[in-house]
SERO-4910 file (N, C-alpha, C, O; in steps of 0.05 Angstrom, whole numbers):
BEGIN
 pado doro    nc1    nc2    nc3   cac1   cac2   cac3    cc1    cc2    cc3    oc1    oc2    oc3
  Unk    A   3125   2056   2098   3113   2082   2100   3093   2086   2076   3096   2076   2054
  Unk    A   3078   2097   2082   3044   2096   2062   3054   2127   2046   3068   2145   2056
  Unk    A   3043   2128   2023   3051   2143   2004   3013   2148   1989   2995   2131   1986
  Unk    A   3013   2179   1984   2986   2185   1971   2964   2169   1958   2939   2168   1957
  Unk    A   2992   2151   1943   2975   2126   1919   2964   2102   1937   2951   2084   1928
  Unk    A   2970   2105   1963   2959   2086   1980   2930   2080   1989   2918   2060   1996
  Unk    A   2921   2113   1985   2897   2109   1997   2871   2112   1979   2874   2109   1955
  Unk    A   2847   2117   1989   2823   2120   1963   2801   2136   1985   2799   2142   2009
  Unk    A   2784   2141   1960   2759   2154   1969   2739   2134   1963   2743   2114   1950
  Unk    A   2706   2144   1979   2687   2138   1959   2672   2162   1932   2673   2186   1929
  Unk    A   2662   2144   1919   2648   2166   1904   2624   2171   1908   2611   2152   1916
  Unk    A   2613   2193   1904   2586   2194   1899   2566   2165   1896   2550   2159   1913
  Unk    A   2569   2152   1877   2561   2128   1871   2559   2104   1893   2543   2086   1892
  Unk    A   2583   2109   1917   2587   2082   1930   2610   2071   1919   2623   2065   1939
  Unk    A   2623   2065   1900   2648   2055   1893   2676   2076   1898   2677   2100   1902
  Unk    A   2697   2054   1897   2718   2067   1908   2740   2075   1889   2753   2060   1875
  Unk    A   2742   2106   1893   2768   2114   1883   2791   2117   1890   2796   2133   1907
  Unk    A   2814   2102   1879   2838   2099   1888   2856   2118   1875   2857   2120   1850
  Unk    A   2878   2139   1895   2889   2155   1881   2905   2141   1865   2906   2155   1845
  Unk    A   2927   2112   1860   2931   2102   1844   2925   2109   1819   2942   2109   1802
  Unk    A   2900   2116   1814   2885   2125   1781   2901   2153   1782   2904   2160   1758
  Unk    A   2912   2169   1797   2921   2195   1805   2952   2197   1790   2962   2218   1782
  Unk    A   2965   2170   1788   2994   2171   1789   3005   2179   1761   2994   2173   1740
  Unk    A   3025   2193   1765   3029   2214   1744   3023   2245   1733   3032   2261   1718
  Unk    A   3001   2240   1752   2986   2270   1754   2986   2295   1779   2989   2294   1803
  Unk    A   2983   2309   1768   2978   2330   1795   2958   2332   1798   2942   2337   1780
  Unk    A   2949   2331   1831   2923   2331   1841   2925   2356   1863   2945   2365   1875
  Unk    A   2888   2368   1863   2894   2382   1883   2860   2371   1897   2838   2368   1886
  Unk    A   2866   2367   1922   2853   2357   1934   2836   2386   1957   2847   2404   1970
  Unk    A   2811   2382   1954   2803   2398   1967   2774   2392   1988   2752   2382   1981
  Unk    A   2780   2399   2009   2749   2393   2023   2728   2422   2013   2736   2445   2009
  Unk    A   2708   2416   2012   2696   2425   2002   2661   2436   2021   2653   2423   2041
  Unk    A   2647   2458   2010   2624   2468   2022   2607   2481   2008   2617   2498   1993
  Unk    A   2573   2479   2009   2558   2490   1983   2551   2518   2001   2553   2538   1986
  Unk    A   2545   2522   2023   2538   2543   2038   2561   2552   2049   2561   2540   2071
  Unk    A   2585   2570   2048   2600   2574   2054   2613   2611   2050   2607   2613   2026
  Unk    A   2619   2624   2053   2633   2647   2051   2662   2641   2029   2672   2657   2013
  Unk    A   2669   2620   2032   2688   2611   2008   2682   2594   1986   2697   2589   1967
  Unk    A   2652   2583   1990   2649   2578   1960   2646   2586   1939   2647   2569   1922
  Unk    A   2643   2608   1930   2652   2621   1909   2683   2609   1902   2687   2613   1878
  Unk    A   2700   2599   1911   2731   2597   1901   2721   2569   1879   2737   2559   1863
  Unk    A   2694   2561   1881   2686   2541   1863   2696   2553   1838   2718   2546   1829
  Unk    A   2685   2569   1829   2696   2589   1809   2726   2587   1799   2735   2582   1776
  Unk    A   2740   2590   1822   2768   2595   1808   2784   2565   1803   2802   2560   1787
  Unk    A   2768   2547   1825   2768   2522   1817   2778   2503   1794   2796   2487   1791
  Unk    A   2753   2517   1778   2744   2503   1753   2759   2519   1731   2764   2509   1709
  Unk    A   2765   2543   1740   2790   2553   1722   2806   2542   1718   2818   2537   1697
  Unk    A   2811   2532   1748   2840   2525   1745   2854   2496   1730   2874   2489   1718
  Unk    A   2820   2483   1742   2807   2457   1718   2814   2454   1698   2829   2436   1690
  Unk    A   2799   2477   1681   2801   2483   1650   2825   2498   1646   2827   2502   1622
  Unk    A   2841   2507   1658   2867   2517   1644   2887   2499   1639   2904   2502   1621
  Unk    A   2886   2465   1669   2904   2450   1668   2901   2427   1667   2920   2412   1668
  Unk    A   2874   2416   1664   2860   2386   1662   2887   2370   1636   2902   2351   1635
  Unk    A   2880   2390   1621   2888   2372   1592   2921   2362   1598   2931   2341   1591
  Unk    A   2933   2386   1616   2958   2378   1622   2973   2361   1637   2996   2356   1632
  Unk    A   2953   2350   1660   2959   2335   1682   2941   2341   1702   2939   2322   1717
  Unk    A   2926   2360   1708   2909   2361   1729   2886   2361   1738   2869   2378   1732
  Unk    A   2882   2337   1757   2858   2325   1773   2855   2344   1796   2875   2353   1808
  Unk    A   2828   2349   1801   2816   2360   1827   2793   2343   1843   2770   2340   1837
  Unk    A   2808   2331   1869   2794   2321   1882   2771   2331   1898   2778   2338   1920
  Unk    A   2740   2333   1892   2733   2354   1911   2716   2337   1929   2702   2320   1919
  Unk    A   2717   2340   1956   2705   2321   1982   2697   2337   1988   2709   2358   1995
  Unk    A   2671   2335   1986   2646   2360   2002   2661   2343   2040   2672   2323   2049
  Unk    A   2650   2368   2048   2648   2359   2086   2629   2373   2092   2624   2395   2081
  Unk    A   2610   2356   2118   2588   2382   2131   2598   2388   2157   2580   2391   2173
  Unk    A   2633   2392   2171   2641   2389   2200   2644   2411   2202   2654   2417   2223
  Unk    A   2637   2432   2187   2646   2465   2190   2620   2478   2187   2613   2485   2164
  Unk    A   2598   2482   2213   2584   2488   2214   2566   2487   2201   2554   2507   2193
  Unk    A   2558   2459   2196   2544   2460   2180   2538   2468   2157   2514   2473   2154
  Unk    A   2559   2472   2131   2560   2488   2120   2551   2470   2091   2547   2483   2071
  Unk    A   2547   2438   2089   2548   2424   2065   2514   2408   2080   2514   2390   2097
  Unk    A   2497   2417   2072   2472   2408   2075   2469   2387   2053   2486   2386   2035
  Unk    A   2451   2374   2052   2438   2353   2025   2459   2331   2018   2481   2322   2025
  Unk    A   2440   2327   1999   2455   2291   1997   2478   2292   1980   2483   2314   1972
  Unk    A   2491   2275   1974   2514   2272   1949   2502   2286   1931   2512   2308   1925
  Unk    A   2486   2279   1922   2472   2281   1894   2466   2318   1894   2475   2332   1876
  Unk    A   2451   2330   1916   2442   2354   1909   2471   2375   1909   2471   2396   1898
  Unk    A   2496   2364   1925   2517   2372   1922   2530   2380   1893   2535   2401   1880
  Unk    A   2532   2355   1890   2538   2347   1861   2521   2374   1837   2531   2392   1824
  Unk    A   2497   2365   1841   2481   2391   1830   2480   2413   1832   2466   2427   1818
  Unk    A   2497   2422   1857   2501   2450   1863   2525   2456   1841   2524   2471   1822
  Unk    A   2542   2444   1849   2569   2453   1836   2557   2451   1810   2556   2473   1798
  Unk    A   2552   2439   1801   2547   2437   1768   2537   2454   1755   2547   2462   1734
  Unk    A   2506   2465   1767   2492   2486   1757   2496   2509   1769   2487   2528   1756
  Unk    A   2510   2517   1796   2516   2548   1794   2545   2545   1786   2545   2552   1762
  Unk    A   2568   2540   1792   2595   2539   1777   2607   2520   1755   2631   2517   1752
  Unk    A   2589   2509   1742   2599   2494   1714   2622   2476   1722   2643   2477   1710
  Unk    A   2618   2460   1744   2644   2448   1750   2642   2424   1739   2622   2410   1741
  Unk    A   2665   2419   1724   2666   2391   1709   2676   2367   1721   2673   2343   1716
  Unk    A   2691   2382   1741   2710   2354   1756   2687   2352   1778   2672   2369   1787
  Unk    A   2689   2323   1784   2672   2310   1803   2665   2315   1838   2685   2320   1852
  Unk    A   2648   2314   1847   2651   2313   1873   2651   2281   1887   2638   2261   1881
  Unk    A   2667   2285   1904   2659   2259   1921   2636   2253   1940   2619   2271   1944
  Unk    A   2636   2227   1953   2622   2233   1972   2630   2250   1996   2652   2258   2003
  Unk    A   2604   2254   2008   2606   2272   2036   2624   2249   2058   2619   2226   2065
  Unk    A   2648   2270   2066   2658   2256   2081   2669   2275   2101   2669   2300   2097
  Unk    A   2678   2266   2121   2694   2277   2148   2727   2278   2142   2740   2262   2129
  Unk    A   2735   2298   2153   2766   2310   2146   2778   2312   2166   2802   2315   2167
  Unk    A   2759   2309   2189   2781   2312   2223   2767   2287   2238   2752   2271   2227
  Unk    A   2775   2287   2263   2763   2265   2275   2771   2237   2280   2794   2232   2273
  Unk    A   2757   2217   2290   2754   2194   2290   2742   2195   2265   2753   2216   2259
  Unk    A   2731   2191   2250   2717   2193   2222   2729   2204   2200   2720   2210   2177
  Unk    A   2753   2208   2212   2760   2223   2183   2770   2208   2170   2782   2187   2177
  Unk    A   2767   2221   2138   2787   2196   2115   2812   2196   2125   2827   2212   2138
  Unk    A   2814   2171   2117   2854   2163   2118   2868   2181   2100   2890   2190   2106
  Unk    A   2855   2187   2078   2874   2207   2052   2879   2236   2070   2899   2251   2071
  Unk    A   2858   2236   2082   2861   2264   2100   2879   2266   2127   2891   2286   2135
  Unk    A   2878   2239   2139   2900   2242   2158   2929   2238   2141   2948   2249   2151
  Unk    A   2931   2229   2126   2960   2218   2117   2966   2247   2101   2990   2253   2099
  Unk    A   2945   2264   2090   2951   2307   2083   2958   2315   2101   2981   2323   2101
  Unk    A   2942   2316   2125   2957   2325   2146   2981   2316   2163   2996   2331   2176
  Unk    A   2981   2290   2160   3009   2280   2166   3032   2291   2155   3053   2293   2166
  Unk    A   3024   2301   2129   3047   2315   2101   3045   2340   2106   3063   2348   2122
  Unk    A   3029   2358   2099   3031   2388   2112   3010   2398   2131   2985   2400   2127
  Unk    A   3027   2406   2153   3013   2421   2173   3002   2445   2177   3010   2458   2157
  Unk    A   2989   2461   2191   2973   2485   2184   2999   2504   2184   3019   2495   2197
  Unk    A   3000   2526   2173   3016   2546   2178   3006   2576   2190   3020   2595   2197
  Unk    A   2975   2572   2187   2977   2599   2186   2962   2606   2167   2962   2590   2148
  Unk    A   2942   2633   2163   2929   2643   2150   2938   2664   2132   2931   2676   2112
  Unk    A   2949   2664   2142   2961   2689   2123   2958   2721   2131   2968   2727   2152
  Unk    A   2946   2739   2118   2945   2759   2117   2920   2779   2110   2919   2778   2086
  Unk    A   2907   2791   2117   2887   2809   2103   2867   2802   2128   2871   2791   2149
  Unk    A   2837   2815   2112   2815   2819   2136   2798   2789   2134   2784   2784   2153
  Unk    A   2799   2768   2111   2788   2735   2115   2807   2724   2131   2800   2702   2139
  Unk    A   2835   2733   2140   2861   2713   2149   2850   2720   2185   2842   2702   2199
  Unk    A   2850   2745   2191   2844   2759   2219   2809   2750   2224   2805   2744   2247
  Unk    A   2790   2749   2209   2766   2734   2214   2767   2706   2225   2756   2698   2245
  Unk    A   2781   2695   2211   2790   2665   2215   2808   2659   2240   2801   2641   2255
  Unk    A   2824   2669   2244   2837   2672   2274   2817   2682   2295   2817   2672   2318
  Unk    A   2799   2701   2287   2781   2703   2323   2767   2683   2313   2751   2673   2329
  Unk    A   2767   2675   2294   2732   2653   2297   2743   2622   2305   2729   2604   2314
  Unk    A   2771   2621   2300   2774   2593   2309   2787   2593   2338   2786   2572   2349
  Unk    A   2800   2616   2352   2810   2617   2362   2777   2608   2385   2782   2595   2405
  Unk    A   2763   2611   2383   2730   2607   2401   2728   2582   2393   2717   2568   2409
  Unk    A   2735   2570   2374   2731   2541   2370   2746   2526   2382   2737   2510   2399
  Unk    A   2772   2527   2375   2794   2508   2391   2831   2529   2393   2850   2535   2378
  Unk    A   2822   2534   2419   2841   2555   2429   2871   2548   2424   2889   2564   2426
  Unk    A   2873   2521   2417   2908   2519   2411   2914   2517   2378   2937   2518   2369
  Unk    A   2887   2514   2363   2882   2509   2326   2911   2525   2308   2912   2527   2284
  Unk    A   2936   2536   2327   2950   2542   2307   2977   2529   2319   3001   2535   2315
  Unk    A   2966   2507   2336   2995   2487   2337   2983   2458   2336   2989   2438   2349
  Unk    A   2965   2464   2317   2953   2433   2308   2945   2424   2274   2929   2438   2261
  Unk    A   2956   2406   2265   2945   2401   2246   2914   2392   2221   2912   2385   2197
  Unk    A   2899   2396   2240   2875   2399   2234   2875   2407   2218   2896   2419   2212
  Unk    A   2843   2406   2191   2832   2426   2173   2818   2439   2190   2802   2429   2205
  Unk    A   2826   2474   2186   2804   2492   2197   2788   2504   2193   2778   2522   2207
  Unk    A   2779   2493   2165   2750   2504   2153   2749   2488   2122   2766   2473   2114
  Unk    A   2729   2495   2110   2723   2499   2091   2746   2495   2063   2762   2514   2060
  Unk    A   2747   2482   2053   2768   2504   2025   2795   2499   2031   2810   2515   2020
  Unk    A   2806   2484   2044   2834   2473   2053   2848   2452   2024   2839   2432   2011
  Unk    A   2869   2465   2023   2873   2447   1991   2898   2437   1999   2915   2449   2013
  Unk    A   2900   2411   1986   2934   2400   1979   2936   2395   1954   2921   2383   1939
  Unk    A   2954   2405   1950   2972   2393   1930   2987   2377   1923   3008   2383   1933
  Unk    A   2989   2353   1906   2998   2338   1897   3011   2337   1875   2998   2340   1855
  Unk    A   3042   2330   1874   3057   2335   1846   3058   2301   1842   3054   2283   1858
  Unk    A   3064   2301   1819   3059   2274   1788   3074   2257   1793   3081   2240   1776
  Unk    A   3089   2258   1829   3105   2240   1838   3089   2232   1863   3100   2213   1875
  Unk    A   3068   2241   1875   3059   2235   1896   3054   2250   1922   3038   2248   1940
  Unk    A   3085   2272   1915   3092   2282   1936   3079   2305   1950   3089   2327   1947
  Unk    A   3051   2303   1972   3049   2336   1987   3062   2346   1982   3084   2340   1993
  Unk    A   3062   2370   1962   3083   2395   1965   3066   2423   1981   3079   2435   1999
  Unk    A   3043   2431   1977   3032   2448   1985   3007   2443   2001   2991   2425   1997
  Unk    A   3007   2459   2018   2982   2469   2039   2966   2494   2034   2978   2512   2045
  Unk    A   2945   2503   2022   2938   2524   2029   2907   2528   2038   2886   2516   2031
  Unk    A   2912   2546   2052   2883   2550   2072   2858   2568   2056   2861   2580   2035
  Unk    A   2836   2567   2070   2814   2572   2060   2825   2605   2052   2811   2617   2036
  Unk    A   2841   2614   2060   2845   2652   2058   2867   2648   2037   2875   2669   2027
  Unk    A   2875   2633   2032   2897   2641   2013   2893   2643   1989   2879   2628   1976
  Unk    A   2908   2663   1980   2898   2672   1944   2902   2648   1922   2921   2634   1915
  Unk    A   2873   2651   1916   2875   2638   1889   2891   2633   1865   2891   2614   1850
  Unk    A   2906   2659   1867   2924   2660   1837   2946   2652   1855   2963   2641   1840
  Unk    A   2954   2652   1878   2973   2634   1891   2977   2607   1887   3000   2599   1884
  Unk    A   2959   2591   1888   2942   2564   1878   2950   2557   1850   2964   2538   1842
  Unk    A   2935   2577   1835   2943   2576   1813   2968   2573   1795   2975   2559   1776
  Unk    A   2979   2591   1810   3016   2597   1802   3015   2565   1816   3004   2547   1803
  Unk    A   3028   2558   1843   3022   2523   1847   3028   2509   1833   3049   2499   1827
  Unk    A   2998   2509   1824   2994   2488   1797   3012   2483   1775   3025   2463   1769
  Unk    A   3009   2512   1763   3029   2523   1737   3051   2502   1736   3052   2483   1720
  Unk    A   3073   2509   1763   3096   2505   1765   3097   2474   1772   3117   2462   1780
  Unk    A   3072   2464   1766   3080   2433   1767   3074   2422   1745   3089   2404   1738
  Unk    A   3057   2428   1734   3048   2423   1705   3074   2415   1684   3070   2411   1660
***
């Protein structure tokens, strides 16, 4: 049975990152978008970066363009987005696919580990339900990413512990983190 440290990304560059380099640490893995209604959470991001880097925590960020088009330009102008409007220090990867025939293996073997639950609550949770519900009418008995901003979590053993969706609160995330640290 394949375990997190199994698999890798590319980078920006063309070379390959292996979560292996990950082990010991807590990672939070996130697909990612520069045109988006949730990019702003870049922001809380890099908070959460700078509050817990020094302690154990890596943020994987994988731009995707499968959500409407929402990640235009190349690696590079990506890269430059995050940097110069949200000061993000941790890296982006390359542009890659999260669902599909095309999607990364790290991404099927997340979703293998936690499945969607649900949006949660408020008026971004009920947006997200009519808008996917027009996309793919069964999207809440499937494990798919369903947008944007879908994060896992990874504790300093390997283990998926958390799922949370593009609507779920930040300081939820945050707390997360904390408690693995």
């Amino acid at each position: 049975m394949s375990t997190f440290y199994d698999y890798s990304v590319t980078k920006r560059d063309g070379s390959e990152l292996s979560m292996k380099e990950f082990e010991g640490k807590v990672v939070l893995v996130v697909n990612t978008a520069t045109g988006c209604g949730f990019t702003p959470q870049y922001k809380d991001l890099e908070s959460i970066y700078e509050e817990f880097h020094d302690k154990g925590l890596e943020i994987l960020d994988i731009p995707c363009n499968q959500f409407a088009g929402q990640t235009p330009g190349t690696d590079e102008e990506v890269h430059e987005f995050c940097t110069l409007k949200y000061n993000t220090q941790f890296d982006q990867m390359k542009k890659s696919e999260v669902n599909g025939e095309n999607a990364l293996d790290l991404y099927k073997y997340l979703k293998s580990q936690k499945t969607f639950e649900g949006f949660g609550k408020g008026p971004k949770a009920l947006a997200m339900n009519v808008m996917l519900k027009k996309i793919d009418k069964d999207y809440e008995h499937n494990s798919e990413i369903k947008w944007n901003f879908t994060k896992f979590l990874i504790d300093r053993q390997g283990n998926v512990v958390a799922r949370f969706e593009p609507t779920a609160d930040m300081k939820a995330v945050r707390d997360a983190v904390a408690a693995l640290i």
